[in-house]
N, CA, C and O of each residue as an XYZ file, in Angstrom:
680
protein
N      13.117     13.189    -15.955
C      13.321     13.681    -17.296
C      12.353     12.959    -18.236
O      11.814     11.903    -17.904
N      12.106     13.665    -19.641
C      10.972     12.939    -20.445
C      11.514     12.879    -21.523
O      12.228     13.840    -21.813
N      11.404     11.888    -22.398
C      11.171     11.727    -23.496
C      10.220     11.274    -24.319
O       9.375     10.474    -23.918
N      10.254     11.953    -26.169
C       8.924     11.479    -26.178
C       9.486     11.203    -27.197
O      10.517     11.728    -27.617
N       8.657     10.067    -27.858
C       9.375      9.231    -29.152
C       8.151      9.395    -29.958
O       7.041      9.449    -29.430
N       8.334      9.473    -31.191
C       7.459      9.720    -32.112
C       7.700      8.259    -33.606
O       8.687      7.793    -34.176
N       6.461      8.060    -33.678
C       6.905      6.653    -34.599
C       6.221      7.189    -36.095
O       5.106      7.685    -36.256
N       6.980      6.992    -36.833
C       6.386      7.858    -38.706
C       6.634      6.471    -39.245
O       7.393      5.549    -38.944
N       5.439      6.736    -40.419
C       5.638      5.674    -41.396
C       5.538      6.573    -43.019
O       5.403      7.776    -43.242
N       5.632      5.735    -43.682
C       5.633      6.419    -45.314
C       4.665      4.766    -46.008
O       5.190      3.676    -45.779
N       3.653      4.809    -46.602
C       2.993      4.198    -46.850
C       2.886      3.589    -48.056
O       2.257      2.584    -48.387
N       3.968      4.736    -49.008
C       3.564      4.372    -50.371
C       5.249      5.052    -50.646
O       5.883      5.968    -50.122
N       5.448      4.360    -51.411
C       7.491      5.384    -51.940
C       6.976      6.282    -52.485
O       7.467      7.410    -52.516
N       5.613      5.879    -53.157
C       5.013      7.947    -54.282
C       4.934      8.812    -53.011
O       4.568      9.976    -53.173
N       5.231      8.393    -51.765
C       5.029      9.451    -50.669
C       6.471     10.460    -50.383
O       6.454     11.551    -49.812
N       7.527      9.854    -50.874
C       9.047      9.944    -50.390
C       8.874     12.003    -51.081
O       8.353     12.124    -52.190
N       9.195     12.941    -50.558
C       9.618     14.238    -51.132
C      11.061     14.199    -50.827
O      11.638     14.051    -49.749
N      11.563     14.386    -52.163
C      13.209     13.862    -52.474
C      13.408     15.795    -51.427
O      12.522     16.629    -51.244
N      14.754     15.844    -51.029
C      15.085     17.026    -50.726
C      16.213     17.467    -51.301
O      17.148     16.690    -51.111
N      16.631     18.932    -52.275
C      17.431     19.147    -53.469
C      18.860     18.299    -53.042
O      19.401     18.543    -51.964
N      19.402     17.311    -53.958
C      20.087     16.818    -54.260
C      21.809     16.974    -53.921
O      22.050     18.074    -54.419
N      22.568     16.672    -53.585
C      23.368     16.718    -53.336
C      24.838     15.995    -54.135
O      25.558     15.258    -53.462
N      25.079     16.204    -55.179
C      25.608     15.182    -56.061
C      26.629     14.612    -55.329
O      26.586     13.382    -55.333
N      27.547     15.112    -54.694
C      28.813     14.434    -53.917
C      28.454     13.216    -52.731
O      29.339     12.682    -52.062
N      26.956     12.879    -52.604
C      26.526     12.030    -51.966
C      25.948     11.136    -52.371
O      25.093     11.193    -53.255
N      26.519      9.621    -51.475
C      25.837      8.635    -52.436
C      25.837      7.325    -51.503
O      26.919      7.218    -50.926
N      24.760      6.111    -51.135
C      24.999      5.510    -50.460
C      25.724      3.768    -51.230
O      25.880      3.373    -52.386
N      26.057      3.009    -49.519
C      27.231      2.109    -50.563
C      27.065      0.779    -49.843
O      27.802      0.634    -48.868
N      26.228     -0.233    -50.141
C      26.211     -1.312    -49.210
C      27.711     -1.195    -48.572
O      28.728     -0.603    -48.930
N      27.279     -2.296    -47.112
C      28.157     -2.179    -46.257
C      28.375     -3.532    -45.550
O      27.574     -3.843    -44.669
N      28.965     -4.014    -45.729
C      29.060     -5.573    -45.374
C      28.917     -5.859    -43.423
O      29.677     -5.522    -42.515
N      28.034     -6.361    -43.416
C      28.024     -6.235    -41.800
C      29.391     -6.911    -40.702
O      29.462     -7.080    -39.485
N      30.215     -7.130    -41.689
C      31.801     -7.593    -40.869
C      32.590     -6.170    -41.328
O      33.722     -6.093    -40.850
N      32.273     -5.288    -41.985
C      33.250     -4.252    -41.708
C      33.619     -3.429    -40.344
O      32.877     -3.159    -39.400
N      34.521     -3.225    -40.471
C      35.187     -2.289    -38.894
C      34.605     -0.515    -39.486
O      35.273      0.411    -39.027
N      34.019     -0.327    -39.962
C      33.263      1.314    -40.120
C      31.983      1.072    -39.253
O      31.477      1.977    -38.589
N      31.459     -0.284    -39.300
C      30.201     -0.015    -38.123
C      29.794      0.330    -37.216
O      28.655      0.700    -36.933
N      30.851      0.233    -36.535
C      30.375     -0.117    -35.031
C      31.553      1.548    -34.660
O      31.190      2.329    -33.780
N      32.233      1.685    -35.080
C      32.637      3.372    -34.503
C      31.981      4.440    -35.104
O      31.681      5.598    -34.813
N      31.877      3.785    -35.901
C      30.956      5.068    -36.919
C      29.435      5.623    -36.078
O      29.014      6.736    -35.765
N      28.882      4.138    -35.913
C      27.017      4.463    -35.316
C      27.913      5.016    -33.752
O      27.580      6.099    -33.269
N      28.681      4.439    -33.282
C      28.590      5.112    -31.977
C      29.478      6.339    -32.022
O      29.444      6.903    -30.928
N      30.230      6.930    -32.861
C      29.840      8.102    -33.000
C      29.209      8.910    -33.622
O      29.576     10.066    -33.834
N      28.007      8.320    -34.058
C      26.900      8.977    -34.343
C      25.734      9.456    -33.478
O      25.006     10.439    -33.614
N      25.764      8.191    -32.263
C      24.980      8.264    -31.813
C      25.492      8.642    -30.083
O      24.718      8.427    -29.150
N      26.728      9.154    -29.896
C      27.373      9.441    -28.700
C      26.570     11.234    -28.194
O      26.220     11.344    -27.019
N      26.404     12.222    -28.963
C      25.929     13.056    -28.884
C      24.202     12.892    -28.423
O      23.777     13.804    -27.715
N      23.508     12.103    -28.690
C      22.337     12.007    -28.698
C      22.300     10.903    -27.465
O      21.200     10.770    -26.928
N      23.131     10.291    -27.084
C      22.486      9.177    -26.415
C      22.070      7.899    -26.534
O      21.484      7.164    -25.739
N      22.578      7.682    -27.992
C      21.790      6.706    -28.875
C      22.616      5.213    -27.952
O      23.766      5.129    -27.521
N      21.532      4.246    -27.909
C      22.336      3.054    -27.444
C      22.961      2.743    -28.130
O      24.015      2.728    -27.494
N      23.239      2.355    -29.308
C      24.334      2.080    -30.072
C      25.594      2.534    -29.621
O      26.608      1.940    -29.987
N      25.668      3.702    -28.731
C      26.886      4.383    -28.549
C      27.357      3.682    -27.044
O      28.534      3.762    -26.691
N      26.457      3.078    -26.304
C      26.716      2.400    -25.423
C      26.515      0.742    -25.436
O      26.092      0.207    -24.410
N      26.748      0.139    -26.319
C      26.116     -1.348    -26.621
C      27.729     -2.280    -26.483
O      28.644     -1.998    -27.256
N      27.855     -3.124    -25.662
C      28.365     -3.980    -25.302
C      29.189     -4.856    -26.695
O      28.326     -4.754    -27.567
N      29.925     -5.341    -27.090
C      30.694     -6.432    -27.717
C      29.414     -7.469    -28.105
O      28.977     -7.621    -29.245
N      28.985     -8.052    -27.055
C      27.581     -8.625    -27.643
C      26.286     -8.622    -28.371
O      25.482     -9.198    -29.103
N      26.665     -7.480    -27.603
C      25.384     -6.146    -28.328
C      24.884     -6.350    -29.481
O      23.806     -6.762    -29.909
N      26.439     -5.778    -30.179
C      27.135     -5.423    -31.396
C      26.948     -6.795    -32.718
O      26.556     -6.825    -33.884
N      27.436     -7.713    -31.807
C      27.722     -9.024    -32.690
C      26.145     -9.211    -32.635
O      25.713     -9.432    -33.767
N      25.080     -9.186    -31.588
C      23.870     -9.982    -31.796
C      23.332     -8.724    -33.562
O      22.982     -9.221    -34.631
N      23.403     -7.757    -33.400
C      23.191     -6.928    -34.276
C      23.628     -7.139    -35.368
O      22.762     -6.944    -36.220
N      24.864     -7.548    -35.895
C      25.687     -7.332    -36.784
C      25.008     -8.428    -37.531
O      24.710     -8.527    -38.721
N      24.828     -9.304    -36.416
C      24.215    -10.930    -37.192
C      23.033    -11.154    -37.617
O      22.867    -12.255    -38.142
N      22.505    -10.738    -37.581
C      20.759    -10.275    -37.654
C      20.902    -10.679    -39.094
O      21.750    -10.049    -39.725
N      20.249    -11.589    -39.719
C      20.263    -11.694    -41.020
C      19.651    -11.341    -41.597
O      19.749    -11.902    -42.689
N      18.480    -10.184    -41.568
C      17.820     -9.226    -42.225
C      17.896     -7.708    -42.241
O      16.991     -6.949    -42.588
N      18.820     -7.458    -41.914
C      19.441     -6.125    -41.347
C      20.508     -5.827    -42.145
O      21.605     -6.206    -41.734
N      20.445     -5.039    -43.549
C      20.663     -4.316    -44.026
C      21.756     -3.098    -43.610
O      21.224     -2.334    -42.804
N      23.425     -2.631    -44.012
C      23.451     -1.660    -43.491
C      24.274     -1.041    -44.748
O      24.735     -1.781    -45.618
N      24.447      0.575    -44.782
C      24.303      1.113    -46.041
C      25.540      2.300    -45.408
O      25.626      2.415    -44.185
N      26.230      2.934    -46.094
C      26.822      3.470    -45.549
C      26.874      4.982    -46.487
O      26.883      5.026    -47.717
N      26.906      6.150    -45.573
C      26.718      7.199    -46.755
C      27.588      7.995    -46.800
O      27.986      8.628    -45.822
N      28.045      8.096    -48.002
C      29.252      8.780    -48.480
C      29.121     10.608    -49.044
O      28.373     10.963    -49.955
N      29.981     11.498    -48.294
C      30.004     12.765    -48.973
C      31.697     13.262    -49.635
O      32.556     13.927    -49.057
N      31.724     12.812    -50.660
C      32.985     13.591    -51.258
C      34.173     12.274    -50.916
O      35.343     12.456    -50.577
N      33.488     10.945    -51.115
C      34.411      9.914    -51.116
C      34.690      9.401    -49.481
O      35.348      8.450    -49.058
N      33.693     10.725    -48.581
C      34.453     10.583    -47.049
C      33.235      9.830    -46.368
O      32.114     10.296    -46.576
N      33.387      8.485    -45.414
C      32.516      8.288    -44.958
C      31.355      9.400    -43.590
O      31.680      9.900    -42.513
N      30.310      9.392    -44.173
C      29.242     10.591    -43.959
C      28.311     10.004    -42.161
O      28.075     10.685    -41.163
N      28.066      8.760    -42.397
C      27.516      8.462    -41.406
C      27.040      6.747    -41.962
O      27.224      6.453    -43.143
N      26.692      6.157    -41.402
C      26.037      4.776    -42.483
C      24.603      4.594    -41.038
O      24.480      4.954    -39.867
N      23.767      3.812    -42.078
C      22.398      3.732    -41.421
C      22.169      1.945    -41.776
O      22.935      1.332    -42.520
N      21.238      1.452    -41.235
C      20.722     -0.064    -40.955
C      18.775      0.352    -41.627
O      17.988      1.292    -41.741
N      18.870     -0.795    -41.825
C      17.190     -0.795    -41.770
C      16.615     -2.679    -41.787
O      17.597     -3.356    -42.092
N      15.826     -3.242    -41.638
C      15.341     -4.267    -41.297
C      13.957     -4.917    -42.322
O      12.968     -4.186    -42.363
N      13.901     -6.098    -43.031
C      13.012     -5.925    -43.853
C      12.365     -7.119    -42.888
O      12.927     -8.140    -42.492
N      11.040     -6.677    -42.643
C      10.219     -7.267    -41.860
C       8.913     -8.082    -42.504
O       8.687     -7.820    -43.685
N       7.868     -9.218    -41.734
C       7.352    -10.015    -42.640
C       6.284     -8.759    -42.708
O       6.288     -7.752    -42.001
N       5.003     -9.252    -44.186
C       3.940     -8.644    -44.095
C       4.561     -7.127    -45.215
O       3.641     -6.542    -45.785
N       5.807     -6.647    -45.443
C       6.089     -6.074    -46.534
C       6.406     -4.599    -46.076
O       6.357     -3.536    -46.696
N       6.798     -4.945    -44.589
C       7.359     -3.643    -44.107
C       9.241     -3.512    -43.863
O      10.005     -4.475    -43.914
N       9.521     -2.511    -43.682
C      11.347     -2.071    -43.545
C      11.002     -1.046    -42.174
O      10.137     -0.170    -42.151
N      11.786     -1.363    -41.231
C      11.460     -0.353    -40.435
C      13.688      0.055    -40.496
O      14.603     -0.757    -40.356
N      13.746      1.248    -40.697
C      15.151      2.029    -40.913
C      15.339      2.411    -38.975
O      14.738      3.127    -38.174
N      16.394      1.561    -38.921
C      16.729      0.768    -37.507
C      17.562      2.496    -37.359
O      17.151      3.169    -36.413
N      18.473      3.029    -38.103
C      19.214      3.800    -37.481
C      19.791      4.984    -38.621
O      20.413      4.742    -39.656
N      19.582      5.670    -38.350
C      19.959      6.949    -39.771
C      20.120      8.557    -38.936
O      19.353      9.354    -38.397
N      21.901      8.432    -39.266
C      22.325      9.347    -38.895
C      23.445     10.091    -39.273
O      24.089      9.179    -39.791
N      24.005     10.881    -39.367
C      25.418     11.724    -39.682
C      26.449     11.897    -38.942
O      26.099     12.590    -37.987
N      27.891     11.548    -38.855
C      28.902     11.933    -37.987
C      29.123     13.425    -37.706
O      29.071     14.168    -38.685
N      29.338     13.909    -36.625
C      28.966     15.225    -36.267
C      29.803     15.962    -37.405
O      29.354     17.004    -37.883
N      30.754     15.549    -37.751
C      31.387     16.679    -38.651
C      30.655     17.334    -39.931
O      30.806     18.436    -40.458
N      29.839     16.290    -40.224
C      28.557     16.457    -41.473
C      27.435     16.511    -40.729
O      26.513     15.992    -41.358
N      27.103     16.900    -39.684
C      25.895     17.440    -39.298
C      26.027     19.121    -39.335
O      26.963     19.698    -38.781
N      25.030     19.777    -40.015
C      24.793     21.475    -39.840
C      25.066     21.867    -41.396
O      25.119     23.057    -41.709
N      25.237     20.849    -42.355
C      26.213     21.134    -43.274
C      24.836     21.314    -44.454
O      24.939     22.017    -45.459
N      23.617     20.560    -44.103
C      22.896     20.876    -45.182
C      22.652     19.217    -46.040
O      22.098     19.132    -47.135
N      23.019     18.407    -45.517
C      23.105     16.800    -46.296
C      22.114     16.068    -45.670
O      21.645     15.223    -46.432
N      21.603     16.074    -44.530
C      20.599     15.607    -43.965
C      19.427     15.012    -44.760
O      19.315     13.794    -44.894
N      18.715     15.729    -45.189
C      17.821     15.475    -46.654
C      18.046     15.077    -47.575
O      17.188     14.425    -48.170
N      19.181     15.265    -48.065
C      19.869     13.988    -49.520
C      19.918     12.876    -48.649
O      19.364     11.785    -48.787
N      20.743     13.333    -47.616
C      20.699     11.459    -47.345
C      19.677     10.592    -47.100
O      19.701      9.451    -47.562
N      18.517     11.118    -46.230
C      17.694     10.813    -46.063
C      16.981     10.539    -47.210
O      16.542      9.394    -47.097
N      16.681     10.988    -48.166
C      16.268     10.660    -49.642
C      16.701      9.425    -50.218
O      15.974      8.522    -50.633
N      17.871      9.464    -50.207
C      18.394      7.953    -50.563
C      18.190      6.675    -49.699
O      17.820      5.524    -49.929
N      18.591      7.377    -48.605
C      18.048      5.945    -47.593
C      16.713      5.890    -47.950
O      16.614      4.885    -48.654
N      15.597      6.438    -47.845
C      14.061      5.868    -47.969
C      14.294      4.976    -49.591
O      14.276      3.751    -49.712
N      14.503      5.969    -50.697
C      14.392      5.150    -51.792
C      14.977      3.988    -51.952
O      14.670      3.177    -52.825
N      16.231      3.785    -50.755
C      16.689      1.916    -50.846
C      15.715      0.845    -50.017
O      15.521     -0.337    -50.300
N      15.184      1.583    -48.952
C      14.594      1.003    -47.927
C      13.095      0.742    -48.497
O      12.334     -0.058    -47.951
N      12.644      1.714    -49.982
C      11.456      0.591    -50.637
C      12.415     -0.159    -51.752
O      12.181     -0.596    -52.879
N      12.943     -0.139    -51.386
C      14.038     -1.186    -52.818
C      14.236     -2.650    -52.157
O      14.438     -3.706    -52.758
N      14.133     -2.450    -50.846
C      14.533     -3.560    -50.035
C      13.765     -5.006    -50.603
O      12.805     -5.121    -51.365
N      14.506     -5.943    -49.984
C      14.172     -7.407    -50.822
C      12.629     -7.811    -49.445
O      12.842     -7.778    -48.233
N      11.574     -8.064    -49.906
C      10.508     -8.199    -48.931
C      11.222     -9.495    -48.489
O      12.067    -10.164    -49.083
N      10.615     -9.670    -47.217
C      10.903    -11.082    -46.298
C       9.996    -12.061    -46.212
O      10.239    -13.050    -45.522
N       8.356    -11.881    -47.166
C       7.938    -12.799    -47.437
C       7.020    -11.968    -48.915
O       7.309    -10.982    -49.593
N       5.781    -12.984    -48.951
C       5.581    -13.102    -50.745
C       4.891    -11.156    -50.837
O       4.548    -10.536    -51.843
N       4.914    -10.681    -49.354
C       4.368     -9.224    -49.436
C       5.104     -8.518    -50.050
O       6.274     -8.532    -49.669
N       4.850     -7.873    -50.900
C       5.744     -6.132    -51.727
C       6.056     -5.424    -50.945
O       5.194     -5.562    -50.078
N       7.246     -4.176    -50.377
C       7.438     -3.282    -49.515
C       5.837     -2.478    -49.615
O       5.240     -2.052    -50.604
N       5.550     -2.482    -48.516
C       4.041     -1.164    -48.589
C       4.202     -0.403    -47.463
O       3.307      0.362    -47.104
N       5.244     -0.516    -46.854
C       5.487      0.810    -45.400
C       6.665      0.430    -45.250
O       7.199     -0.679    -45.220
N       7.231      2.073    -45.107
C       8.681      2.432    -44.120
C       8.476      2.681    -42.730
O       7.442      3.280    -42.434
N       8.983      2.459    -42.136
C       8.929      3.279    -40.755
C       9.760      3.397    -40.232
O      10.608      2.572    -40.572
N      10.299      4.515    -38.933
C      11.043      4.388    -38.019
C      10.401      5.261    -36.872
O       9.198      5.487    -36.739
N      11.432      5.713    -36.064
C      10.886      6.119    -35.021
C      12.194      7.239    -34.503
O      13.334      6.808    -34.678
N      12.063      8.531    -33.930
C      12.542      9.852    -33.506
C      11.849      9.952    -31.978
O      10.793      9.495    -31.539
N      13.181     10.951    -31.214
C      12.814     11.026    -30.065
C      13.256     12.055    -30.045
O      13.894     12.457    -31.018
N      13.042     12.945    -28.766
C      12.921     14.261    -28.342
C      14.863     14.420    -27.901
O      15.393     15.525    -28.018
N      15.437     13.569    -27.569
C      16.282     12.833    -27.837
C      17.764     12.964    -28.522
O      18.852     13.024    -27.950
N      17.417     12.994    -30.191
C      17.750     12.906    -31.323
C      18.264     14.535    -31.662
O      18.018     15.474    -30.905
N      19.005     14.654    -32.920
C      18.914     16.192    -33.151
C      17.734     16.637    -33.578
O      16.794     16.094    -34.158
N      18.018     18.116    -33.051
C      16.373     18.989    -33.078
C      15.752     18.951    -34.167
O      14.536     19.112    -34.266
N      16.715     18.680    -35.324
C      15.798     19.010    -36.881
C      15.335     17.563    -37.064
O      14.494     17.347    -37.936
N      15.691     16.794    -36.500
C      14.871     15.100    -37.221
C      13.701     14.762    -36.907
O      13.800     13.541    -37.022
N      12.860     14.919    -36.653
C      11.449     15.011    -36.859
C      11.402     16.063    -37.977
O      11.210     15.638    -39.116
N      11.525     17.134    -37.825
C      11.149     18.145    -39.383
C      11.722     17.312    -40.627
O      11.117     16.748    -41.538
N      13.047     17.421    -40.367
C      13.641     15.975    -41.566
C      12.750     15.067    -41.998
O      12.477     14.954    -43.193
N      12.263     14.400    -41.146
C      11.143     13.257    -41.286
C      10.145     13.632    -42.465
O      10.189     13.209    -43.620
N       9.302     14.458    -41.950
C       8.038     14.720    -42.403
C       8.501     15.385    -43.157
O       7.881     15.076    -44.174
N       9.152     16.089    -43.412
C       9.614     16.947    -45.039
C       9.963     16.227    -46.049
O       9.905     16.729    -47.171
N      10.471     14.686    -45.844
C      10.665     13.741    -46.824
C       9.318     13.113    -47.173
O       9.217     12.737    -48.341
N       8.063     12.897    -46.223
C       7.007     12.407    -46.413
C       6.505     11.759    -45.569
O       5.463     11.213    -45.934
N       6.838     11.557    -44.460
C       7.007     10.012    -43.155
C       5.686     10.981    -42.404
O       5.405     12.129    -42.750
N       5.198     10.430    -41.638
C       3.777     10.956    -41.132
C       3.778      9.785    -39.491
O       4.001      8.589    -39.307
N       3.418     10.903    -38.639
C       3.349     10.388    -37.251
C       2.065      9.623    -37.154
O       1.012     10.253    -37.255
N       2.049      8.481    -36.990
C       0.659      7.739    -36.147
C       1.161      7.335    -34.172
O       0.717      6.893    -33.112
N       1.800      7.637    -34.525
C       2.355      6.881    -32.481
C       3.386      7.930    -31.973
O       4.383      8.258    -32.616
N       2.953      8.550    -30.431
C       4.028      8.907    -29.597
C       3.971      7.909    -28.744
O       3.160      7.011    -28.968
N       4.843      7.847    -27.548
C       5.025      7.533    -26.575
C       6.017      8.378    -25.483
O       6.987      8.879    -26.052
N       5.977      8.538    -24.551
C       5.998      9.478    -23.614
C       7.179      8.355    -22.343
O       6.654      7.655    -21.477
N       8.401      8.414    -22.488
C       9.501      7.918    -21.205
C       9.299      8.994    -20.434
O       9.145     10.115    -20.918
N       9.286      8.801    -19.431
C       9.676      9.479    -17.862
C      10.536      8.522    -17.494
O      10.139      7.358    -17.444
N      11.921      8.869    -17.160
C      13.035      7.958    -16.439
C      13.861      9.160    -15.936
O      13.795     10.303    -16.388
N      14.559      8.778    -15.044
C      15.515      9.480    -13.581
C      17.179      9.360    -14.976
O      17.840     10.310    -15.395
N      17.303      8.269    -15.225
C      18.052      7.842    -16.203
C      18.044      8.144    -17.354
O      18.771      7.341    -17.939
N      17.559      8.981    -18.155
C      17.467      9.789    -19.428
C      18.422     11.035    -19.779
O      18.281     11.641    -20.841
């Protein structure tokens, strides 16, 4: 089986194309000791495969502890929507570790607000040294739901890297 992972960056926040708005949505720091984390990403990421949905007790805690790891949680209509992570790295980059929707708010049309907000926090992010945020990035796989790559690049994010898995285990 193959997968192919695709890595986007956004270079500049004047790059971000907001997608029409969604007022009932809104994101909400998230304290990395809350109990919404860790069921939430893995059922976010149980449909797709995402390791998060298979990550160990240790896993979890080495993650949770990460002291630059950011996690945000996104709200539609007061109801938790999905919550996402991102990482502020040296040199003045954020790479957005995980951004996704609980299936019940996937198909619904929120995808793009949320995604809008997550980029505009993720250049808001506090740099990790004397560098200014000057790149987002993350990374999509063949993988993932079908619309997230289009998602991507419709907000502004631009591919420089695939990479190509072949595994028996995919």
């Amino acid at each position: 089986m193959e997968e192919i992972i695709t890595y986007l960056e956004m270079t500049s926040a004047d790059g971000l194309i907001p997608a029409r708005p969604v007022p009932e949505m809104t994101l909400e720091r998230v304290d990395p000791t809350s109990p919404l984390i860790v069921p939430t990403q893995t059922r976010m990421g149980a449909p797709f495969g995402w390791r998060t949905a298979t990550r160990s007790p240790e896993q979890w805690a080495e993650c949770l502890a990460h002291p630059l790891r950011q996690f945000w949680g996104i709200r539609y209509a007061d109801e938790i929507a999905g919550i996402i992570d991102f990482d502020s790295q040296p040199g003045g980059e954020v790479e957005i570790t995980t951004f996704g929707l609980l299936p019940e708010f996937v198909g619904r049309g929120l995808g793009g607000h949320a995604l809008t907000l997550v980029v505009r926090q993720a250049w808001a992010a506090e740099p990790v040294d004397a560098a200014s945020v000057g790149r987002v990035w993350l990374h999509t796989s063949t993988r993932d739901h079908p619309n997230a790559l289009r998602n991507y690049e419709r907000r502004g994010f631009r591919p420089y890297k695939t990479r190509v898995n072949r595994r028996h285990d995919l």
